[in-house]
DOLUMVEX-23552 format. One record per residue (C-alpha): x, y, z. Coordinates in Angstrom, 1 decimal. Last residue first. Layout:
BEGIN
REC,X,Y,Z
REC,X,Y,Z
...
//
This chain:
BEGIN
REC,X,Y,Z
REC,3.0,-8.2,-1.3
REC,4.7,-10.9,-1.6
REC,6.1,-13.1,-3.6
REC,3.7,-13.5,-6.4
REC,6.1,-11.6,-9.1
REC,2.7,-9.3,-9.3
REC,3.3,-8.4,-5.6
REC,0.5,-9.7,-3.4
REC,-2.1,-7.4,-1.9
REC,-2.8,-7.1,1.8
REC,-0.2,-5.6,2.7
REC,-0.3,-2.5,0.1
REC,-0.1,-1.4,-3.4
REC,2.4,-3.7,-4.1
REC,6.1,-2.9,-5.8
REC,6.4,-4.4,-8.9
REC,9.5,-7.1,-9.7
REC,10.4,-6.5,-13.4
REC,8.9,-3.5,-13.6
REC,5.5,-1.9,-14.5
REC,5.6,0.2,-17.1
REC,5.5,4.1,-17.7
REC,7.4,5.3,-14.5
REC,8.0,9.0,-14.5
REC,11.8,9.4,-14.8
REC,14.0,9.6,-11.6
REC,15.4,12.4,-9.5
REC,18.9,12.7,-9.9
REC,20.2,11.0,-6.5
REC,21.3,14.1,-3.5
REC,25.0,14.2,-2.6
REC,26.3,12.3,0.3
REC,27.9,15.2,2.7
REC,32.0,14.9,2.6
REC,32.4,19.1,2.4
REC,29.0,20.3,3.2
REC,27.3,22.8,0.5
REC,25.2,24.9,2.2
REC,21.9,24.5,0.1
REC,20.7,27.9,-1.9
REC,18.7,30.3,-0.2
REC,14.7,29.7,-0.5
REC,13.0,32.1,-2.7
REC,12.2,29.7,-5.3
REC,10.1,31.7,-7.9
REC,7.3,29.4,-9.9
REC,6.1,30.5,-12.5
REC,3.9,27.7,-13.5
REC,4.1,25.6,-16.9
REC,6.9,23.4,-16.3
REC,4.7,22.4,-13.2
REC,1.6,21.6,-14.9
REC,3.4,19.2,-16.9
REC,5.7,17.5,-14.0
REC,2.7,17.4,-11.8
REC,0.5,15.7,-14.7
REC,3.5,13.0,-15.4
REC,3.8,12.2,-11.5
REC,0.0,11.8,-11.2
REC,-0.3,9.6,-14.6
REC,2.5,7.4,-13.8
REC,1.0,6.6,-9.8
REC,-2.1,6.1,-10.9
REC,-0.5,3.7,-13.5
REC,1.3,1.8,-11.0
REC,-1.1,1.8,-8.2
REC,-4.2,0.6,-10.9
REC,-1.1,-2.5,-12.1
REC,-0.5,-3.4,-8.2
REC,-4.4,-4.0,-7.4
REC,-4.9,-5.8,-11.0
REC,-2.3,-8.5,-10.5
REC,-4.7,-10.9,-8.9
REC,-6.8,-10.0,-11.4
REC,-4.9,-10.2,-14.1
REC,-3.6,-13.4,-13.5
REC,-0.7,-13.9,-11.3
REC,2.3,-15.7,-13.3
REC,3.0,-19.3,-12.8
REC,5.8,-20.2,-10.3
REC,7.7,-23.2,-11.8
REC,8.5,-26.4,-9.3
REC,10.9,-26.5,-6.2
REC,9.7,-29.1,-3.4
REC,11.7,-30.1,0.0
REC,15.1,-28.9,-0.9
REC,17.2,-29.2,2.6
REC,19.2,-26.1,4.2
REC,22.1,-26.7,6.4
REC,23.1,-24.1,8.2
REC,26.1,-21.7,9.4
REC,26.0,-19.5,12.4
REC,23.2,-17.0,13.3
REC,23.6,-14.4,10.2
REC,24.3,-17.1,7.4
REC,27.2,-19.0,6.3
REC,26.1,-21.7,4.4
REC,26.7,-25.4,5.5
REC,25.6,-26.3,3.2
REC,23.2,-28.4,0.7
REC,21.2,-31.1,1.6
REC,19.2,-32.5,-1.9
REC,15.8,-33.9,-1.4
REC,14.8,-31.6,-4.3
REC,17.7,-30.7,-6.4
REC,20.2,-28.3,-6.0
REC,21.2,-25.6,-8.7
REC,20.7,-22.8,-7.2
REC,20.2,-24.1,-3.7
REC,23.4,-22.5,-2.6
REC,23.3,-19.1,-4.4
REC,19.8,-18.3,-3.2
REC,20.6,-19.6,0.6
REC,23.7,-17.0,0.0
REC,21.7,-14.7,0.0
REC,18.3,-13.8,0.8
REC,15.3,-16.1,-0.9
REC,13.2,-13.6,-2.5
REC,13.8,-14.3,-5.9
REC,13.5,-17.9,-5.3
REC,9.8,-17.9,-4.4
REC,8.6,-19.1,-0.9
REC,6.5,-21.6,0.4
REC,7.6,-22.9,4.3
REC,11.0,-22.4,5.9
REC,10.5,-25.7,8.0
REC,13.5,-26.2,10.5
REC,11.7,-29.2,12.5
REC,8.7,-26.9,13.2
REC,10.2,-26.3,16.8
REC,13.4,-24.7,15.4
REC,11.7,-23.0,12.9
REC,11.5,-19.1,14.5
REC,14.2,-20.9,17.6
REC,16.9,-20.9,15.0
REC,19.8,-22.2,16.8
REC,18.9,-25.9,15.7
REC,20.1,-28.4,17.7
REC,17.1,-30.9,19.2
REC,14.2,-29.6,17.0
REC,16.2,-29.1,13.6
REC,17.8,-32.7,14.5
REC,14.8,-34.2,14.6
REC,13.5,-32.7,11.4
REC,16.2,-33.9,9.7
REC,15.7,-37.5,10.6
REC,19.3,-39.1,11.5
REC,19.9,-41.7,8.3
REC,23.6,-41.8,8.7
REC,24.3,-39.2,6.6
REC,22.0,-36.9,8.3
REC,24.6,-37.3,11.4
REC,27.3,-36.8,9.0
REC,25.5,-33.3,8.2
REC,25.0,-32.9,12.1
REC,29.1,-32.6,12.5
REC,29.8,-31.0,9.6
REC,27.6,-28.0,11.0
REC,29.4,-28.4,14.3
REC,32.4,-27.5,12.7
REC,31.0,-24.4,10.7
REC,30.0,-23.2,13.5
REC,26.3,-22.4,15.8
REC,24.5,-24.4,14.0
REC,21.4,-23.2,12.0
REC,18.9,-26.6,10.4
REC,17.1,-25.9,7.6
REC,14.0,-26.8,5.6
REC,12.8,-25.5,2.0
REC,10.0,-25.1,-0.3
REC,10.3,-23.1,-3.4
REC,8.2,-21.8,-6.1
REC,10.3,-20.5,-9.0
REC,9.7,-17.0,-10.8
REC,10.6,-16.3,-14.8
REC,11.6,-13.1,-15.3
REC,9.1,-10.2,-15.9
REC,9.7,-8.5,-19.3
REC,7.0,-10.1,-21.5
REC,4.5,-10.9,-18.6
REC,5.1,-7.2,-17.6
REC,4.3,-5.9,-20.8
REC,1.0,-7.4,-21.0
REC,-0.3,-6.7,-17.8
REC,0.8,-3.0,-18.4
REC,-1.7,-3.0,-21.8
REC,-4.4,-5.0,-19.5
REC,-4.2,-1.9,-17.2
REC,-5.0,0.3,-19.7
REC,-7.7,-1.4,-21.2
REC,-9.4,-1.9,-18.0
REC,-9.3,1.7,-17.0
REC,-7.2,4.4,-15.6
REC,-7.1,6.7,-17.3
REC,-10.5,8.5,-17.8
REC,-11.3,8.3,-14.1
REC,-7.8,9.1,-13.0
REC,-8.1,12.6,-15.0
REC,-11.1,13.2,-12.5
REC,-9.6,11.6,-9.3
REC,-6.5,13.7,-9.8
REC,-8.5,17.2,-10.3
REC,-11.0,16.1,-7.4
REC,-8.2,15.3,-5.2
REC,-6.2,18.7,-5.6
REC,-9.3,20.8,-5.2
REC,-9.5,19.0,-2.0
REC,-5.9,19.9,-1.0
REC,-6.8,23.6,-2.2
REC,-9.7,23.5,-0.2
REC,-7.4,22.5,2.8
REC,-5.3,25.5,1.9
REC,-7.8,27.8,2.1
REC,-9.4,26.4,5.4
REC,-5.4,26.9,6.9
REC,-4.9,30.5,5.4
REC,-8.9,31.4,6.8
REC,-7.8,30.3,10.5
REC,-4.5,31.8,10.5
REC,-7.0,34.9,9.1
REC,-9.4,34.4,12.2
REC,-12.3,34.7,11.1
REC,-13.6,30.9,10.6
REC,-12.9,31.2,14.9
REC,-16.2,32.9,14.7
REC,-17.1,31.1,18.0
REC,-20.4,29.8,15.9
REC,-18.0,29.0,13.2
REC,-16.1,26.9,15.3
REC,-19.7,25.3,16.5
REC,-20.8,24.2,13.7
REC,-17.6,22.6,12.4
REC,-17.4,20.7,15.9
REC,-21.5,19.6,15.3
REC,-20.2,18.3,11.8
REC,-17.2,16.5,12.3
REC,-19.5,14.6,15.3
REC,-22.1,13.6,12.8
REC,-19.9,12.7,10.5
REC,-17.8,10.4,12.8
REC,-21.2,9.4,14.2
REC,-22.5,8.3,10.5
REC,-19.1,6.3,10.1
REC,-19.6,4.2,13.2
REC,-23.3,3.5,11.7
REC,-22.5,2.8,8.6
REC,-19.8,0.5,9.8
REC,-22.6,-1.7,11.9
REC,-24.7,-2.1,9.1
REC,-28.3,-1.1,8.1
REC,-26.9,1.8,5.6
REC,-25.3,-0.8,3.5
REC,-22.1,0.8,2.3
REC,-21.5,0.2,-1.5
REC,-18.0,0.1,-3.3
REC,-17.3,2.8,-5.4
REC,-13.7,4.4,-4.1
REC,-12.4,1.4,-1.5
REC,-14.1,0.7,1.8
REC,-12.5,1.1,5.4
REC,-9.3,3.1,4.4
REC,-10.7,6.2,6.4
REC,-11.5,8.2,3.7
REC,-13.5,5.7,2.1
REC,-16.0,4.9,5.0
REC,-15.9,9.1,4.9
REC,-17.1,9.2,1.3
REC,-19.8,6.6,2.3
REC,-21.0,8.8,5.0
REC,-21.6,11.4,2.8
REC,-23.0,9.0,0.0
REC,-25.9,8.3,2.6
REC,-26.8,12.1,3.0
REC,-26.2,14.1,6.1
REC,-29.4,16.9,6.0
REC,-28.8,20.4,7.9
REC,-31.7,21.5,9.7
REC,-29.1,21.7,13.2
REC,-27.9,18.0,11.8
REC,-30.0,15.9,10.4
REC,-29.6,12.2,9.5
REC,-30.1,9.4,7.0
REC,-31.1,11.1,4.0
REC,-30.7,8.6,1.1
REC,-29.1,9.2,-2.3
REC,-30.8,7.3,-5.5
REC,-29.4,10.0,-8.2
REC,-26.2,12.1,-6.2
REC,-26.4,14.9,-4.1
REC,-30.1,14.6,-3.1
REC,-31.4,18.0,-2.6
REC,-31.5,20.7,-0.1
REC,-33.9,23.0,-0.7
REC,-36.6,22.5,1.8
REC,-33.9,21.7,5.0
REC,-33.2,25.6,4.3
REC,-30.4,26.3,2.8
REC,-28.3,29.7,5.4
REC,-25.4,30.3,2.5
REC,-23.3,30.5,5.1
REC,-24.4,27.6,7.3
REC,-24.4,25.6,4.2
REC,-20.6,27.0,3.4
REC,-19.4,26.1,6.9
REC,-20.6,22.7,7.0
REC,-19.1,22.1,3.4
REC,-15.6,23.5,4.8
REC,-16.1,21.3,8.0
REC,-16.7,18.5,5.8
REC,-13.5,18.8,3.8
REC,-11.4,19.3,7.1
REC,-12.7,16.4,8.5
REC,-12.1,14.4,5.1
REC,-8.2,15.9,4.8
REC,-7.7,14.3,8.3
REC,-9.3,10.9,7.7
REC,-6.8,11.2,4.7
REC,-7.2,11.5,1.1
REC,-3.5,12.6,-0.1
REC,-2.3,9.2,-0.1
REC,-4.2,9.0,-3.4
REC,-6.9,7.3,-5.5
REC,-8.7,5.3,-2.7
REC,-9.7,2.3,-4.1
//
């Protein structure tokens, strides 16, 4: 896992141009260079200069493809499109400092402030590797099972007319023992189910949008409710299947608790080292615009997950289970 925004393919070039720079600095000789970390395997050299395995591992992470501590076999495909990546961030970086362009002092103000960016990272990752940990993460597990509210699984199917009389219309139709499904097919407006017979699929009841949420409240399954005035017309909406949506386990859950905490700890260490700093503002003060919306109070740290947790990214589901 990646432990900030902040560690960017971009922030990675930048990071290896620095190290390129220092070596070529320094002037190692292939002789002295060591493995940076216990086990490490040299897999390429550049102008004398040794690439290591783990350096093409931290770029795999950089770029999102593998998260902070997971192997990269050094036979596959990825390792190989990585390896080039280094390779060619470090022939560039060899080359700027052959033109001297490290001289330039935009140049120098720019490589100063991307150590400072990496300085950044290693002072987050370091306080996140003593914080955030299994126990800490069960401890936020266990306060959002006591606070979170209870979820429902619901299925759904519906059928969007195009007015309210027409609505009453079909609904007789149903009545009369008219499949539902046929009649999503043959008059629904919604061509997104239209053609699955007016299937919504799985969803949870805290994400259904009003007013489907208010009208199936209290219905029960089989039960045609509507029509409900939605964006497209009105509908009809039938309960297929509603039925108590268990909590994620911890693991499931585990993605979204690490974002939350990682997220708490960097806001609270900012705050800290901020109220410590002299720091001089020498901006002018905002032009104050007569009708402008005025700027929200900025918000506490978070300490505990809410009620409905945001997700750490597409690919992970939301601790309420609805999404992510």
């Amino acid at each position: 896992m990646a432990t900030r925004a902040s560690l960017t393919k971009g922030k990675a070039l930048i990071a290896a141009s620095l190290a390129a720079a220092l070596l070529a600095a320094c002037g190692q000789q292939v002789s002295m260079q060591k493995p940076p970390e216990p086990g490490d395997q040299a897999v390429a050299r550049v102008n004398g200069q040794t690439v290591w395995a783990s350096d093409v591992r931290r770029e795999a992470v950089a770029d999102g493809l593998i998260g902070q501590g997971d192997p990269l076999d050094v036979s596959s495909d990825l390792f190989r499109q990585e390896l080039d990546i280094v390779l060619d961030t470090k022939v560039l970086a060899a080359e700027a400092l052959k033109r001297k362009l490290d001289k330039d002092p935009a140049a120098q103000r720019r490589i100063a402030a991307a150590r400072e960016r990496v300085l950044e990272d290693l002072l987050v990752e370091s306080m996140l590797d003593k914080t955030v940990n299994e126990a800490t993460e069960r401890a936020l597990y266990d306060d959002y099972l006591k606070s979170a509210p209870p979820s429902e699984a619901i299925h759904l199917h519906e059928i969007v007319l195009g007015s309210g009389v027409e609505a009453e219309q079909v609904r007789k139709l149903l009545a009369s023992g008219t499949a539902f499904e046929a009649l999503a097919m043959e008059r629904s407006k919604d061509d997104a189910t239209r053609f699955k017979g007016g299937d919504l699929g799985d969803m949870t009841t805290d994400t259904l949008p009003e007013p489907l949420a208010t009208a199936v409240k209290d219905a029960k399954v089989g039960q045609i409710v509507g029509p409900v005035k939605v964006d497209q017309g009105y509908a009809l909406i039938r309960v297929d299947d509603r039925h108590p949506e268990p909590p994620p386990t911890f693991e499931k859950a585990r993605p979204v608790l690490i974002h939350e905490i990682t997220d708490s700890q960097v806001k609270d260490l900012i705050l800290t080292l901020r109220s410590k700093a002299k720091i001089d503002n020498l901006l002018p003060p905002p032009v104050d615009v007569p009708g402008a919306p005025t700027e929200p109070a900025s918000a506490p740290p978070a300490s505990a997950l809410p009620a409905t947790p945001p997700a750490a990214n597409d690919a992970v589901p939301a601790v309420n289970g609805a999404k992510p």
